[in-house]
C-alpha positions in Angstrom: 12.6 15.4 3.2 11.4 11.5 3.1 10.5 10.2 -0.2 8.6 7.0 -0.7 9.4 5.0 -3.6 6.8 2.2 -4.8 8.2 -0.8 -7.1 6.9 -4.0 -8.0 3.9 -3.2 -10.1 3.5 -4.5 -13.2 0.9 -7.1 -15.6 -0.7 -10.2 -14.0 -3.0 -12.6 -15.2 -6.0 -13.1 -13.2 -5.4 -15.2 -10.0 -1.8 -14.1 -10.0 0.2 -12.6 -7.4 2.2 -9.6 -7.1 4.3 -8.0 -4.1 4.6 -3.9 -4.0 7.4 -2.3 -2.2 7.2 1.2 -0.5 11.2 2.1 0.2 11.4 5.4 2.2 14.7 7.6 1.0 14.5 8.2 4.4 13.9 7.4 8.0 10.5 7.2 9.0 9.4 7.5 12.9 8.3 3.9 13.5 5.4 5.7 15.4 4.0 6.2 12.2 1.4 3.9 10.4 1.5 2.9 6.8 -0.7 3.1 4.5 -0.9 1.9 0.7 -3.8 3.5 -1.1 -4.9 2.4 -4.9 -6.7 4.5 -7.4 -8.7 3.3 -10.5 -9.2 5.7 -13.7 -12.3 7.6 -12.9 -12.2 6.5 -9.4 -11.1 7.7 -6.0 -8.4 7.5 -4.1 -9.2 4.7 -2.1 -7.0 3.3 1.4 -6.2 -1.0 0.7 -4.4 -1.8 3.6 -2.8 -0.3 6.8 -0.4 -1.3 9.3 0.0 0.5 12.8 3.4 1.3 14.7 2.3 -1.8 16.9 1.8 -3.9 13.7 -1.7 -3.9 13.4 -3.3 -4.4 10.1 -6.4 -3.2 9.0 -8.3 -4.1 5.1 -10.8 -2.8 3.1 -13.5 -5.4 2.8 -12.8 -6.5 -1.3 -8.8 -7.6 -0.4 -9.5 -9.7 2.9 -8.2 -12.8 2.6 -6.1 -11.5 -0.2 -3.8 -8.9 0.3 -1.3 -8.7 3.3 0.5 -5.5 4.3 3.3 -5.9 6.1 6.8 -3.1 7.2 10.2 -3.8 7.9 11.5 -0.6 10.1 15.1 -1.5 10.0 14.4 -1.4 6.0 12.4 1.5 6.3 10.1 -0.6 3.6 6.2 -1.8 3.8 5.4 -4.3 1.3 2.0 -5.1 0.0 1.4 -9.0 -0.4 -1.0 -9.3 -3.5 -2.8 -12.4 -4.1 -5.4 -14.0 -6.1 -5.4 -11.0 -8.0 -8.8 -9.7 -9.5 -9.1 -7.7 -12.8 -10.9 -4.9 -10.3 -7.7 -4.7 -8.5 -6.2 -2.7 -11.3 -4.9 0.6 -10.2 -1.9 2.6 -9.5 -1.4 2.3 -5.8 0.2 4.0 -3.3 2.2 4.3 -0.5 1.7 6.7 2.3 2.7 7.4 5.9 0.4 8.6 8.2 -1.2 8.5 11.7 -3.9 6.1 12.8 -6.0 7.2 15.8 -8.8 6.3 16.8 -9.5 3.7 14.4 -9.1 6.3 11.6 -6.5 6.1 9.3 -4.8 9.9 8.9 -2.5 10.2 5.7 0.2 12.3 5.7 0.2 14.9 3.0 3.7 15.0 2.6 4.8 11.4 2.3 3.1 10.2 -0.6 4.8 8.0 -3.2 4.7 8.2 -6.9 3.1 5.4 -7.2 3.2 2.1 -9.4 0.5 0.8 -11.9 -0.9 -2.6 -10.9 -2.8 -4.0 -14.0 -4.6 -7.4 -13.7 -5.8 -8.8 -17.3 -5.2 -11.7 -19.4 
C-alpha cells in the first residue's frame, strides 16, 4: 500500500516561509491529483491547494498569492511552497491523493499522510 510522508513543517516567524514535502513510499498513478489539506485545533479539515495530473493548480481564497503547490512524478513528491506566512496559517497539514472531476476535488481515503505541524508565531 502507498504511504505519504509529509516533512518540512516546523516554527516561523510571521512573514516567513516554509516548503512542505509529501514523499509517497510508493508509486502514485500520475493520473491522480494532489491535494494538501491543513487543519487548525477546533477547526476543520480544510483543502489549501491542489494540483491536477495535467498540472493545474487550484487555491483556497486566504493563500493566493502565497502558497504554491507544485509535484515532481519522477520523485513521486508534491511540495507546498509557503510564503509570507500568517499566524492563521498554523495547522498540521496534509497530504492527500485523490481525484479531481469536475472542478471538485475528490480525496482519497486511503492516501492520507500523517501529517506535519506548521506553526507561525513570533
Amino acid at each position: 500500500q502507498v504511504q505519504l510522508v509529509e516533512s518540512g513543517g516546523g516554527l516561523v516567524q510571521p512573514g516567513g516561509s516554509l516548503r512542505l514535502s509529501c514523499a509517497a513510499s510508493g508509486s502514485i498513478p500520475s493520473i491522480y491529483a494532489m491535494g494538501w489539506y491543513r487543519q487548525a485545533p477546533g477547526k476543520q479539515r480544510e483543502l489549501v491547494a491542489l494540483i491536477t495530473s495535467g498540472y493545474i493548480t487550484n487555491y483556497t481564497d486566504s493563500v493566493k498569492g502565497r502558497f504554491t503547490i507544485s509535484r515532481d512524478n519522477a520523485k513521486n513528491t508534491v511540495y507546498l511552497q509557503m510564503n509570507s506566512l500568517k499566524p492563521e496559517d498554523t495547522a498540521v497539514y496534509y497530504c492527500n491523493a485523490g481525484v479531481y472531476y469536475s472542478r471538485t476535488y475528490y480525496p482519497g481515503d486511503d492516501y492520507w499522510g500523517q501529517g506535519t505541524q506548521v506553526t507561525v508565531s513570533s
